[in-house]
Steps between C-alpha positions, in 0.01 A plus 500: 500500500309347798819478742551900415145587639551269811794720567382829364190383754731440790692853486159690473337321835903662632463780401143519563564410885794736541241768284289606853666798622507342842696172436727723232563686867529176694727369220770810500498496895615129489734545261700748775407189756276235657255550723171386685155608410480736800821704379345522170185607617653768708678659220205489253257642770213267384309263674634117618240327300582714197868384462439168590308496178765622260744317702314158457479635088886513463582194706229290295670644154860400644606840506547553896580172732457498870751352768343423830713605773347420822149693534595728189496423125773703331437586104785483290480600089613163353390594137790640297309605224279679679805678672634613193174625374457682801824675520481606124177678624634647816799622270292667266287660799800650662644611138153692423517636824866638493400655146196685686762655756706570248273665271370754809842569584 
């Protein structure tokens, strides 16, 4: 029963990282491609210090991995679970919201 807890622990500190609406958003904009800090900053309007953060939270849970390519870092999604789990979400998002157009149509 023990080993089921250790991994029952693991997949809640997952989904527990991915849970912030901010690294859910820096999650589904890697998934479309890598990128550097600055270009996620930019499209999340917040400030440099602020991503950094949840950046550092989904490298340090193995979710996210950054490549150093000469000045830059670029962030890649390396986690396949995590992928899956996030594209299950986005799938139901963009179902509800095709329902909602449909249903004021």
């Amino acid at each position: 029963m023990e080993k089921v807890t250790e991994e029952l622990e693991e997949l809640a500190e997952l989904l527990k990282a991915i849970g912030h609406p901010v690294r859910l958003c820096i999650v589904r904009g890697l998934m479309e491609h890598s990128c550097n800090v600055s270009r996620i900053q930019e499209c999340l309007s917040l400030p440099q210090p602020t991503v950094s953060k949840h950046v550092g939270i989904l490298r340090e849970k193995g979710i996210i991995k950054g490549y150093r390519t000469g000045q830059e870092i670029i962030y890649k999604l390396v986690n396949k679970d995590v992928k899956k789990i996030v594209s299950v979400l986005m799938d139901r998002t963009e179902d509800e919201s095709q329902g909602k157009k449909r249903s004021k149509a």
